[in-house]
N, CA, C and O of each residue as an XYZ file, in Angstrom:
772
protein
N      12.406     -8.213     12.380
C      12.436     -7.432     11.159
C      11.036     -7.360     10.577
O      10.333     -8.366     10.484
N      10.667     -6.228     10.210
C       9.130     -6.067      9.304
C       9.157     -6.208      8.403
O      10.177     -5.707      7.931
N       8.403     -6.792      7.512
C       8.404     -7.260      6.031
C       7.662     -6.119      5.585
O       7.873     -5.384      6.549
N       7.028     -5.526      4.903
C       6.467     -4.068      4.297
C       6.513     -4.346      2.909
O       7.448     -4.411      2.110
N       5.342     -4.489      2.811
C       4.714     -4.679      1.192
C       4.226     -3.357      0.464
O       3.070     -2.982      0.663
N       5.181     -2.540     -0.488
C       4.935     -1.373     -1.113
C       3.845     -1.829     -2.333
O       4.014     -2.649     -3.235
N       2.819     -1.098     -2.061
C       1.753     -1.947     -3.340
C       1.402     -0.587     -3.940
O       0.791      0.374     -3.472
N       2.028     -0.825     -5.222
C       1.597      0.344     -6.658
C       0.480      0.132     -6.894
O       0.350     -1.070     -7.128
N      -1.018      0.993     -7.008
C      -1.832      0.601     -7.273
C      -2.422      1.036     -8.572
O      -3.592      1.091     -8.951
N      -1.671      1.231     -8.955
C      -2.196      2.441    -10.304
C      -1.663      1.100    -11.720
O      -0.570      0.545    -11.604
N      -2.327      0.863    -12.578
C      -1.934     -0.114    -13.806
C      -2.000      0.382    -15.277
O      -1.830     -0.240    -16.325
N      -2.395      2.118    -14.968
C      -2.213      2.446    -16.431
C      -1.088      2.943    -16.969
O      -0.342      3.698    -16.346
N      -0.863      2.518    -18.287
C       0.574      2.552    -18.692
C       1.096      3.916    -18.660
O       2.188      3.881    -18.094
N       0.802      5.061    -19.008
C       1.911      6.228    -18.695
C       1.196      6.643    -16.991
O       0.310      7.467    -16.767
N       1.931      5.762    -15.976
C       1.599      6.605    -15.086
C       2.582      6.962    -14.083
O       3.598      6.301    -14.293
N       2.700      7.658    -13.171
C       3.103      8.296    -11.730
C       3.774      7.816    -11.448
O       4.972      8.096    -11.481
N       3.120      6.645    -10.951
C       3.313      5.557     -9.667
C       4.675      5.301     -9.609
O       5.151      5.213     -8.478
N       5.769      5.096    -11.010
C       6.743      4.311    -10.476
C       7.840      5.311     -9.798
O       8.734      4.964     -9.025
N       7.604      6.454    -10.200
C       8.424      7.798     -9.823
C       8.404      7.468     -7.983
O       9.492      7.517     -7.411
N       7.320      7.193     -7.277
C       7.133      7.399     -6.008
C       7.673      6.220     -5.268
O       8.266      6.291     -4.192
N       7.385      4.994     -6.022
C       7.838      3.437     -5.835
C       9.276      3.634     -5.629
O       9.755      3.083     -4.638
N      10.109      4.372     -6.441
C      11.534      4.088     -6.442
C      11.774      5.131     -5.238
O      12.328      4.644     -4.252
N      11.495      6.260     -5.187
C      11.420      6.732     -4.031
C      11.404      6.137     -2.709
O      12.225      6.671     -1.963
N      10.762      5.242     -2.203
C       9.852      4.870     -1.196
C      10.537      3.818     -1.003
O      10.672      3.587      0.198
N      11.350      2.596     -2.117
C      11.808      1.880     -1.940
C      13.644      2.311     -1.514
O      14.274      1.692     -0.657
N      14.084      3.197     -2.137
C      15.555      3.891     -1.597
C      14.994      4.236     -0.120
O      15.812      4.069      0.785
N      14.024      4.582      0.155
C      14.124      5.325      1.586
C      14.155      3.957      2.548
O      14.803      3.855      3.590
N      13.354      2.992      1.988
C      12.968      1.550      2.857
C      14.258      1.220      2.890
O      14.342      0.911      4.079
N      15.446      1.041      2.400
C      16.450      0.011      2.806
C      17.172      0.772      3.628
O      17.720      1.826      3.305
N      17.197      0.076      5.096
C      17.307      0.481      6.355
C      17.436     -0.586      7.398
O      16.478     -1.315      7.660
N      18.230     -0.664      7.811
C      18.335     -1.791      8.985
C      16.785     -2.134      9.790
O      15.945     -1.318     10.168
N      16.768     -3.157      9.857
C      15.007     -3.809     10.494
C      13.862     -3.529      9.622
O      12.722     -3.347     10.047
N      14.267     -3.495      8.160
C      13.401     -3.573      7.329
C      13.403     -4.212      6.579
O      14.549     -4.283      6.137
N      12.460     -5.094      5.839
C      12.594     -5.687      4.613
C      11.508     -5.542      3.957
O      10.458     -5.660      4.589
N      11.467     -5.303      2.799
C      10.316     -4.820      1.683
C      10.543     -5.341      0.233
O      11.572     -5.478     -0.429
N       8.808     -5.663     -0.118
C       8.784     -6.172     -1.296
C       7.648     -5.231     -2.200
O       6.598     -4.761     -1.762
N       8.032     -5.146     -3.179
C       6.960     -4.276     -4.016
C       5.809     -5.406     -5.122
O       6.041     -6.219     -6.017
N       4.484     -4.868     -4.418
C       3.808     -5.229     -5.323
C       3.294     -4.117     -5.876
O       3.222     -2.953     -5.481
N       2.739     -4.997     -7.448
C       2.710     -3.779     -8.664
C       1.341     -4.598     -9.141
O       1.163     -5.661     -9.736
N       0.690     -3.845     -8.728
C      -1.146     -4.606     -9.526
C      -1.401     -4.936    -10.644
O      -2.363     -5.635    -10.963
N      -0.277     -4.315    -11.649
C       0.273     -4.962    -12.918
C       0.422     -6.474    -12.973
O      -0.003     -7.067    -13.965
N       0.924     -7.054    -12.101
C       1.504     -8.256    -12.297
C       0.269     -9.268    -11.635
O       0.255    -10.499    -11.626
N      -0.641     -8.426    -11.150
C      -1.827     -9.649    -10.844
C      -3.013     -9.156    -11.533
O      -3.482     -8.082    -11.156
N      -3.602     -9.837    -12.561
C      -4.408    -10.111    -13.346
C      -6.005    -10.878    -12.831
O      -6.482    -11.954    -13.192
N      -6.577     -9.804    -11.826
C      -7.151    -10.364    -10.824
C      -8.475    -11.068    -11.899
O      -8.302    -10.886    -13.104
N      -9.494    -11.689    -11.555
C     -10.546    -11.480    -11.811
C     -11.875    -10.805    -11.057
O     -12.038    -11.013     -9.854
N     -12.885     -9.931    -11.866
C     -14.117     -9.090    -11.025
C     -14.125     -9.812     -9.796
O     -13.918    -11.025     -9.831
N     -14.330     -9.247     -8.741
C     -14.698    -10.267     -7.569
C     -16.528    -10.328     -7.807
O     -17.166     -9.398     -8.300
N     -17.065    -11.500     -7.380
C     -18.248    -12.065     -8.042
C     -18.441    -13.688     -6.745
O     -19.165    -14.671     -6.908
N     -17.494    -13.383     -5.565
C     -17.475    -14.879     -4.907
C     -18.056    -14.452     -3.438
O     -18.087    -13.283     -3.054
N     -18.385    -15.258     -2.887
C     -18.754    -15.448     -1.392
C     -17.843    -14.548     -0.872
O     -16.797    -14.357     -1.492
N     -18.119    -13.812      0.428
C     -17.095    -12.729      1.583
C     -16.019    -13.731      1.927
O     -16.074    -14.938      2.160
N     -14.961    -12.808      1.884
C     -13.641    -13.890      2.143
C     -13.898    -13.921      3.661
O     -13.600    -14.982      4.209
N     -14.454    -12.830      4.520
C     -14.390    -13.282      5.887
C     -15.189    -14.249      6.050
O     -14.774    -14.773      7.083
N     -15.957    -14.754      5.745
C     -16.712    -16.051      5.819
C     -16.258    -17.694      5.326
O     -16.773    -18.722      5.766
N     -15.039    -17.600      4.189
C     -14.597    -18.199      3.470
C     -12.834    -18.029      3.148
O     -12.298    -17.851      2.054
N     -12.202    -18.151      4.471
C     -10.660    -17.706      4.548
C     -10.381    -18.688      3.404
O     -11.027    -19.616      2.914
N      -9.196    -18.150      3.161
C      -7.940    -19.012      1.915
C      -9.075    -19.662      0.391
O      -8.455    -20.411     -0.364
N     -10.233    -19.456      0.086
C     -10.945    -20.078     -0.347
C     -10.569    -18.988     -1.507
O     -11.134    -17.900     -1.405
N      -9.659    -19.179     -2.612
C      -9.494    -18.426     -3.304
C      -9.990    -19.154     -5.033
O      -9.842    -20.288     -5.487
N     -10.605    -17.896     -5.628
C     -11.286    -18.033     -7.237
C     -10.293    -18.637     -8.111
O     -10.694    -19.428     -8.965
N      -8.869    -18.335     -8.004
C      -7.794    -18.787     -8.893
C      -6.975    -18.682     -8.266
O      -6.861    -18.247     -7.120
N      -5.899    -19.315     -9.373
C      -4.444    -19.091     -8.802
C      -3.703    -17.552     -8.995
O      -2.984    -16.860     -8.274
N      -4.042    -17.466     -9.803
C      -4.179    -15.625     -9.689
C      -4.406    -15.098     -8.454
O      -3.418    -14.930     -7.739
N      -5.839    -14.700     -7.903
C      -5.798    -14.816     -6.787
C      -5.034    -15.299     -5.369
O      -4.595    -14.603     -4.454
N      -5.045    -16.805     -5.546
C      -3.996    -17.266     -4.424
C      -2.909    -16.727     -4.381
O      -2.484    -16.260     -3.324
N      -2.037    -16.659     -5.831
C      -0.433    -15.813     -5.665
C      -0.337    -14.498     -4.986
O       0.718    -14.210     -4.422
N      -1.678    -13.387     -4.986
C      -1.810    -12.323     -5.116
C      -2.131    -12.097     -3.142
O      -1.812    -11.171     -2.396
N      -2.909    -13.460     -2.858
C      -3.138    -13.321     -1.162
C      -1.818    -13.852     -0.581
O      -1.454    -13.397      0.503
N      -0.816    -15.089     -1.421
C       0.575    -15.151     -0.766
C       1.599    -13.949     -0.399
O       2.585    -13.734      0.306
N       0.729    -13.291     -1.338
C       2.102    -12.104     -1.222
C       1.739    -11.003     -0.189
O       2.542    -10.310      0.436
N       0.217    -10.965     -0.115
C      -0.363    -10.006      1.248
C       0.093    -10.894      2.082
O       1.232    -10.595      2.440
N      -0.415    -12.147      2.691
C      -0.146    -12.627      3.468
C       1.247    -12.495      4.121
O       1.303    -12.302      5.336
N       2.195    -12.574      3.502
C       3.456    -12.971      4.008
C       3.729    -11.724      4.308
O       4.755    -11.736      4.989
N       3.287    -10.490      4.131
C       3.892     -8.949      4.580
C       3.245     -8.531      5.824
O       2.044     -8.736      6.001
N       3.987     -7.953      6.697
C       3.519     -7.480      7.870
C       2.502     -5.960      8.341
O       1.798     -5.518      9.249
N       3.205     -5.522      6.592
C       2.430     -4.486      6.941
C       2.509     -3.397      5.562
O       3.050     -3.789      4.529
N       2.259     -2.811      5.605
C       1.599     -1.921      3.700
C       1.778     -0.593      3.506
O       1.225      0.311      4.132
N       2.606     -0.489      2.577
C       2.507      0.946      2.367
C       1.645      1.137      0.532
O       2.000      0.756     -0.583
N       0.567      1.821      0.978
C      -0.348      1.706     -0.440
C       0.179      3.011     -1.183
O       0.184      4.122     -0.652
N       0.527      2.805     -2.196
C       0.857      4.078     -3.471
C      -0.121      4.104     -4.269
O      -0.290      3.197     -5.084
N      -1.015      5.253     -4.162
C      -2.079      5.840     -4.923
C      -2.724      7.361     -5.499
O      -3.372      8.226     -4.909
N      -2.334      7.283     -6.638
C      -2.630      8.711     -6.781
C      -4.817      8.727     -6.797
O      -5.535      7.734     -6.682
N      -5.298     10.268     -6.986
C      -6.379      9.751     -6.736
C      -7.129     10.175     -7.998
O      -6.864     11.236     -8.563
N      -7.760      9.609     -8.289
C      -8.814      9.383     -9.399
C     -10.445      9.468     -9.515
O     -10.971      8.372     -9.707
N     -10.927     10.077     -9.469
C     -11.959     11.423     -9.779
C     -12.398     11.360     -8.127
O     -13.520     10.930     -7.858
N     -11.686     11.704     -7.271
C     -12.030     11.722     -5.815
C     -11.633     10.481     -4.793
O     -11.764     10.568     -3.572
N     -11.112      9.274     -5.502
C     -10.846      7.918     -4.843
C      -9.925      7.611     -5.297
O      -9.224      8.431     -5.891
N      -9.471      5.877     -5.146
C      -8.049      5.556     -4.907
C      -8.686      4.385     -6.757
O      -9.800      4.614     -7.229
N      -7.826      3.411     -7.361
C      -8.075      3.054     -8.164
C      -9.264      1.402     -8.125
O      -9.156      0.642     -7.163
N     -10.059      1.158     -9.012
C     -10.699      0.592     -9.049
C     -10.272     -1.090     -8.941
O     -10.983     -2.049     -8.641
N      -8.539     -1.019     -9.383
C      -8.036     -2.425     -9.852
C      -7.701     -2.873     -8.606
O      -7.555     -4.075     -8.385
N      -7.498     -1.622     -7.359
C      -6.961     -2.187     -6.172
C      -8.444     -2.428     -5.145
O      -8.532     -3.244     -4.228
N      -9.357     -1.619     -5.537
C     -10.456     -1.640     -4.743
C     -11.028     -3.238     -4.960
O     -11.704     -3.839     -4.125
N     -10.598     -3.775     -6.270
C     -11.373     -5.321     -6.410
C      -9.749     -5.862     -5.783
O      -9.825     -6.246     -4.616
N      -8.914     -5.905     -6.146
C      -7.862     -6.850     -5.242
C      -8.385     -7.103     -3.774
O      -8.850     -8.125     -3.271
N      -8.062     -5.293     -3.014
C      -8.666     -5.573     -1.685
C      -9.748     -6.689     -1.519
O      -9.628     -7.637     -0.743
N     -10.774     -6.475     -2.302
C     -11.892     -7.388     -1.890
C     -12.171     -8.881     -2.307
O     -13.202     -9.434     -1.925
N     -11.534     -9.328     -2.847
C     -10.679    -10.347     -2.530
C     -10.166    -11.279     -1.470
O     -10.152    -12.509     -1.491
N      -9.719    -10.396     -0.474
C      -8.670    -11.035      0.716
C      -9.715    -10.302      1.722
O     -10.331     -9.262      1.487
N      -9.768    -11.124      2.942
C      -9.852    -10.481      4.449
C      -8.614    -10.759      5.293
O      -7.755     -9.890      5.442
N      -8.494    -12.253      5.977
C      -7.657    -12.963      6.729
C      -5.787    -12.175      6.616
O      -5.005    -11.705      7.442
N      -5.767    -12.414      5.073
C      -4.717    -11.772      4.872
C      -4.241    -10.287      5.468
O      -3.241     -9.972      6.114
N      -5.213     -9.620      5.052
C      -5.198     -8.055      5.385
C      -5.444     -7.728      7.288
O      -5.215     -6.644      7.826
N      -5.809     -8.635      7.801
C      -6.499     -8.225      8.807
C      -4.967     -8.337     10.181
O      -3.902     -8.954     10.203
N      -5.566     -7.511     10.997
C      -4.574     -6.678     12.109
C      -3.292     -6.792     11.405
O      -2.612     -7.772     11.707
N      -2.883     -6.075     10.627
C      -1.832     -5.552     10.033
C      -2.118     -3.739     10.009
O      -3.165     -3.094      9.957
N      -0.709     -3.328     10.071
C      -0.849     -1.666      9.746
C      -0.857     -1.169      8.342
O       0.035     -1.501      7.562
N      -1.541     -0.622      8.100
C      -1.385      0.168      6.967
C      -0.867      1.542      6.562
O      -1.151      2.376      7.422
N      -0.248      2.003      5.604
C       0.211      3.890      5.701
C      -0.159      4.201      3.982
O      -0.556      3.218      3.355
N      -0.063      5.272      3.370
C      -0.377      5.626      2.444
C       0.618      6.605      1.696
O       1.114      7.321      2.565
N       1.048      6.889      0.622
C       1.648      7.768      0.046
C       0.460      7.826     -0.886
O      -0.206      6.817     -1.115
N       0.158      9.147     -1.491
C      -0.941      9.704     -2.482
C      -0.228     10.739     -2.918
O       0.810     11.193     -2.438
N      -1.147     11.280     -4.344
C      -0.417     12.312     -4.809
C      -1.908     12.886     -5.869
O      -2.873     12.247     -6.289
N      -1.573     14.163     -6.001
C      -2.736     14.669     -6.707
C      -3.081     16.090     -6.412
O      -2.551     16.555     -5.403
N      -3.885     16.884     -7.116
C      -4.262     17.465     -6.493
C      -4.033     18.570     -5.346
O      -3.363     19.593     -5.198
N      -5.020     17.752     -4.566
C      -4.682     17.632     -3.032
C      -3.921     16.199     -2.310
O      -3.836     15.543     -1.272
N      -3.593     16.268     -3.325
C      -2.158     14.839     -2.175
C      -2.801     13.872     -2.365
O      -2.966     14.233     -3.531
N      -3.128     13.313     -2.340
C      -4.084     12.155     -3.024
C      -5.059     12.296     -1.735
O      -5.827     11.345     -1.882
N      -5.320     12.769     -0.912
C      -6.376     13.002      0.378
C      -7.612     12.053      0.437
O      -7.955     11.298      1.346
N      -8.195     12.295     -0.788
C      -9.797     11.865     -0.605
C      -9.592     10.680     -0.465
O     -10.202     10.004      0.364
N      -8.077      9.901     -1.794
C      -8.144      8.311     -1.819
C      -7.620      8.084     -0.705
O      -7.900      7.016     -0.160
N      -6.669      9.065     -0.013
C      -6.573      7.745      1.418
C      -7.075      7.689      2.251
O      -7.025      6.732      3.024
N      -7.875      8.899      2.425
C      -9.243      8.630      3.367
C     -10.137      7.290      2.933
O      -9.971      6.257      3.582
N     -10.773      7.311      2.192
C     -11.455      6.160      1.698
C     -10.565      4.641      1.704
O     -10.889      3.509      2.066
N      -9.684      5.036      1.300
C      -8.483      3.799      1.895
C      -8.709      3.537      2.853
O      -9.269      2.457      3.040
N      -8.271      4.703      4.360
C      -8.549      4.415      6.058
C      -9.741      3.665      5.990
O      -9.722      2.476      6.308
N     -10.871      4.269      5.581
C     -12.038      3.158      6.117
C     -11.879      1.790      5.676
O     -11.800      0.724      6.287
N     -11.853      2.119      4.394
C     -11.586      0.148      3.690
C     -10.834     -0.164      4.628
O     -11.331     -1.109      5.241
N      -9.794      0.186      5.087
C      -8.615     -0.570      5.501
C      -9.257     -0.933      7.298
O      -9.015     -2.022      7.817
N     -10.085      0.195      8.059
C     -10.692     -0.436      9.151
C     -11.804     -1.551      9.179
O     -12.179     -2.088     10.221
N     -12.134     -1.748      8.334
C     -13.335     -2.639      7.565
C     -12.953     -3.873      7.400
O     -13.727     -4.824      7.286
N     -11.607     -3.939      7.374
C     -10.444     -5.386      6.932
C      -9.645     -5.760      8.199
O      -8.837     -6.689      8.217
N     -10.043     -4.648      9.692
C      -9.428     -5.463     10.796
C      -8.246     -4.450     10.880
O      -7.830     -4.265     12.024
N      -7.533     -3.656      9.730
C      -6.630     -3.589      9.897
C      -6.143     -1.913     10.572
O      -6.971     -1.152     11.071
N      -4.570     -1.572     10.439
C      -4.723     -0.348     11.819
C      -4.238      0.463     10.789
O      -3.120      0.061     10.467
N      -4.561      1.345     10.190
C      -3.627      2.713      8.939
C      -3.435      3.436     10.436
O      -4.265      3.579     11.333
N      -2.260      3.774     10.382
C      -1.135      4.623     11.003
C      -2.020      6.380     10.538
O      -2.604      6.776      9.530
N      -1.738      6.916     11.692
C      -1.985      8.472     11.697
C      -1.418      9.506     10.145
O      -2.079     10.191      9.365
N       0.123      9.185     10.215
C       1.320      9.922      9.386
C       0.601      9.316      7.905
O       0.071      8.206      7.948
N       0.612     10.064      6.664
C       0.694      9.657      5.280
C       1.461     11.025      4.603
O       1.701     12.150      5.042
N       1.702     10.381      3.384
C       2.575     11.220      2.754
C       1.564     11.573      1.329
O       1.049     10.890      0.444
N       1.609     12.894      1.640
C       0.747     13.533      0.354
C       2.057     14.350     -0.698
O       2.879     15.266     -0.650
N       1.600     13.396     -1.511
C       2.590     14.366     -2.998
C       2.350     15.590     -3.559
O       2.338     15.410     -4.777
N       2.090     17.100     -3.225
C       0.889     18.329     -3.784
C       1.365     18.432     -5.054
O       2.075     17.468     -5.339
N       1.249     19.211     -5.903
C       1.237     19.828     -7.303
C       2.741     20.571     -7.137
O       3.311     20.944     -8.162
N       3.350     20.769     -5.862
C       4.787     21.769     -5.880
C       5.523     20.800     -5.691
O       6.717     21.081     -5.592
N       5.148     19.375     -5.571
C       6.326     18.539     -5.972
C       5.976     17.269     -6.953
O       6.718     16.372     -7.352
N       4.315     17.558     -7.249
C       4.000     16.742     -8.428
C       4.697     17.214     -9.599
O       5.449     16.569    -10.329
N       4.354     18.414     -9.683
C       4.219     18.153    -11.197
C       5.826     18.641    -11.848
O       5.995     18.529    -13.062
N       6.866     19.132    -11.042
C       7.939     18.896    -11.246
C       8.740     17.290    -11.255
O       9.758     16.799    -11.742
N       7.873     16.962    -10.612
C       8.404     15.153    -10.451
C       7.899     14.226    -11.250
O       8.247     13.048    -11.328
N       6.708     15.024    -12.102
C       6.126     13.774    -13.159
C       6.806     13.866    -14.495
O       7.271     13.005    -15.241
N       6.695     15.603    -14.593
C       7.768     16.028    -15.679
C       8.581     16.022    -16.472
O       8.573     16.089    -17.701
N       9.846     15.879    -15.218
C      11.029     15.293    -15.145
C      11.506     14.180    -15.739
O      11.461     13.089    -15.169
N      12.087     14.371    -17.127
C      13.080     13.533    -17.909
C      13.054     11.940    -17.345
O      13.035     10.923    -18.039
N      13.060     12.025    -16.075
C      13.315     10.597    -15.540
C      13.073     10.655    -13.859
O      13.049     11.645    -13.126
N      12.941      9.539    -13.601
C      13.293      9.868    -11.785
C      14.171     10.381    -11.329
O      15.271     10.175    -11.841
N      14.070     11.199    -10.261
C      15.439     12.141     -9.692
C      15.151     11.890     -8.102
O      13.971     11.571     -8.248
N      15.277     11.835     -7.247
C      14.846     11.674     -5.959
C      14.946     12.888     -4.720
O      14.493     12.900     -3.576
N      15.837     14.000     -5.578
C      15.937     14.817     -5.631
C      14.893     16.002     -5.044
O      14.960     16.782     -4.094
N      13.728     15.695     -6.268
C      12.403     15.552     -6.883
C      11.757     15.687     -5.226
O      11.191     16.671     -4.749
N      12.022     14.471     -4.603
C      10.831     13.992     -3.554
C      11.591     14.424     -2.289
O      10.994     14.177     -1.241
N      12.967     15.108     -2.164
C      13.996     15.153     -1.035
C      13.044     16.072      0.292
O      13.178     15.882      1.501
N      12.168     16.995     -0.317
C      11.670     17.537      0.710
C      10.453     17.138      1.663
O      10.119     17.589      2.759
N       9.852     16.033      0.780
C       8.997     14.574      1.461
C      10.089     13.796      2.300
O       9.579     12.921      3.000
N      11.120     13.871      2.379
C      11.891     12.360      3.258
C      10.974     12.603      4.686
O      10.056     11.901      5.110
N      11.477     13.682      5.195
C      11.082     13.400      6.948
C       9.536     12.772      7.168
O       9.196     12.264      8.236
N       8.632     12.883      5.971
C       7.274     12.438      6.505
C       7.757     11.554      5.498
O       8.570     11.044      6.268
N       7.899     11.107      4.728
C       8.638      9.341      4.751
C       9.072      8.483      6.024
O       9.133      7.289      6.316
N       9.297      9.507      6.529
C      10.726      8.536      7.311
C      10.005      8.247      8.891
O      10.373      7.518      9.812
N       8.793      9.185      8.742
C       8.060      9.450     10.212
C       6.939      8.135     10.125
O       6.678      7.279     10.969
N       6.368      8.360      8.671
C       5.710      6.891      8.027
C       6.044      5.511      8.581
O       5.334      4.680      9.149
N       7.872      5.512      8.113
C       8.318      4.074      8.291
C       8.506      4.037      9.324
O       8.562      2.856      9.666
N       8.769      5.183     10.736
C       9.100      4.656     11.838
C       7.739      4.254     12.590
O       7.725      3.291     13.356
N       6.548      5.060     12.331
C       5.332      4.221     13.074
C       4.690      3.056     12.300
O       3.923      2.198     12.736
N       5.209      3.228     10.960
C       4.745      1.654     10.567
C       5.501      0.749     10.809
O       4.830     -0.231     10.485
N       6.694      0.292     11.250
C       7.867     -0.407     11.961
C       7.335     -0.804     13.078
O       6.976     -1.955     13.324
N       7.272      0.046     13.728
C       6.740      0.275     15.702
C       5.115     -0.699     15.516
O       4.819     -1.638     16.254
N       4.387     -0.272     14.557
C       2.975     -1.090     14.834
C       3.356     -2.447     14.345
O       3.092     -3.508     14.910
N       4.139     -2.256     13.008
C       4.083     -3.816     12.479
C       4.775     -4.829     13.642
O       4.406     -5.984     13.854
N       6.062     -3.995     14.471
C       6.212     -5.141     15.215
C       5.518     -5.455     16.454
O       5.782     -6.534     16.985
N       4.438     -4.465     17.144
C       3.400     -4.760     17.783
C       2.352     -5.832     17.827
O       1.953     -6.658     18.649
N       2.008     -5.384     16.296
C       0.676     -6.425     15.939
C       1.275     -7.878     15.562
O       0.630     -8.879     15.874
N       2.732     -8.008     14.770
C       3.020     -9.117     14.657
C       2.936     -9.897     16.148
O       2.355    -10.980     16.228
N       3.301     -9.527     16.834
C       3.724    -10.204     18.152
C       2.254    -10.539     18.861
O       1.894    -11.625     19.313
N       1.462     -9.202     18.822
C      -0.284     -9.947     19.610
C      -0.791    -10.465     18.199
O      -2.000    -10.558     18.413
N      -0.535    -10.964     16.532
C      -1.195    -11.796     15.778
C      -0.297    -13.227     16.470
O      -0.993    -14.151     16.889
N       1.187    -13.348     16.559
C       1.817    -14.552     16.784
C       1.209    -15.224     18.328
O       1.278    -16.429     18.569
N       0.564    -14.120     19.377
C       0.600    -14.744     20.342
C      -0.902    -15.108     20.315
O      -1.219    -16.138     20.911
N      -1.735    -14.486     19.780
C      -3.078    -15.033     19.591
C      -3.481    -16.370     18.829
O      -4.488    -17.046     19.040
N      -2.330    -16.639     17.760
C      -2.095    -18.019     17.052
C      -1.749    -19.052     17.615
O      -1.903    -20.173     17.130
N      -1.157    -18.773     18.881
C      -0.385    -19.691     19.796
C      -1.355    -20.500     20.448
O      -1.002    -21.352     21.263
């Protein structure tokens, strides 16, 4: 089973993000999946200001920190939710990322964005961060455009409705992020061995 860590990256109070989260999480419950949502809300990082974590594994600034690499750690693999913000992904996740290496590294990554242009630029810039950390972002991402943004931000409340014509590149998402996570788990478990 793949563990799949949905990470909201967005922390300002009227925003997006949770419209896509609830989305993403109805589509995840599925036989051979298990998923946990992190919300960058709930970790209160501090500036990063410390030695390269690749040089310095588990060597974490706080317990803040440490809770925040338990919870990468233990996931197999990531789906990042980011809308994009004046051309990139958000600043609160760009210092989380940097933070962690060990954690992040040969794991898959995928992206849902929204904006614009689909959130594009941030998950490009994501892909590289994310090759930079060891790790593999999957081909498939899911871009949110303006013909299903801005009816979906709108909207009285979440409707899922809203996002029904995104499922199949949802669903194309979770099946190659499934397929890698249980790849890489198996050459990270046998390389540990």
């Amino acid at each position: 089973m793949s563990t799949i860590a949905v990470i909201i990256t967005s922390t300002r109070r009227e925003r997006f993000a949770d419209r896509p989260a609830a989305w993403v999480s109805e589509r995840l419950r599925r036989e051979g999946v298990d998923f946990e949502l992190i919300d960058m809300r709930d970790h209160d990082l501090p500036s990063f200001d410390g030695a390269a974590p690749l040089y310095t594994p588990r060597q974490y600034a706080s317990l803040a920190v440490a809770e925040f690499a338990r919870r990468i750690d233990a996931a197999d693999a990531f789906i990042v939710l980011t809308g994009e913000y004046n051309h990139g992904y958000t600043g609160v996740f760009k210092n989380a990322v940097d933070h962690l290496y060990v954690e992040w590294d040969r794991k898959p990554i995928a992206f849902v964005g929204w904006g614009g242009v689909g959130g594009a630029r941030a998950v490009e810039q994501l892909r590289t961060v994310a090759i930079e950390l060891g790790m593999a972002p999957i081909r498939p991402a899911v871009h949110i455009l303006p013909d299903v943004l801005v009816p979906a931000m709108t909207a009285p409340a979440y409707d899922p409705e809203l996002f029904a014509s995104l499922d199949s590149k949802l669903d194309t998402v979770v099946s190659e992020l499934t397929w890698w996570s249980a790849a890489l788990r198996e050459a990270r478990f046998q390389t540990a061995a």
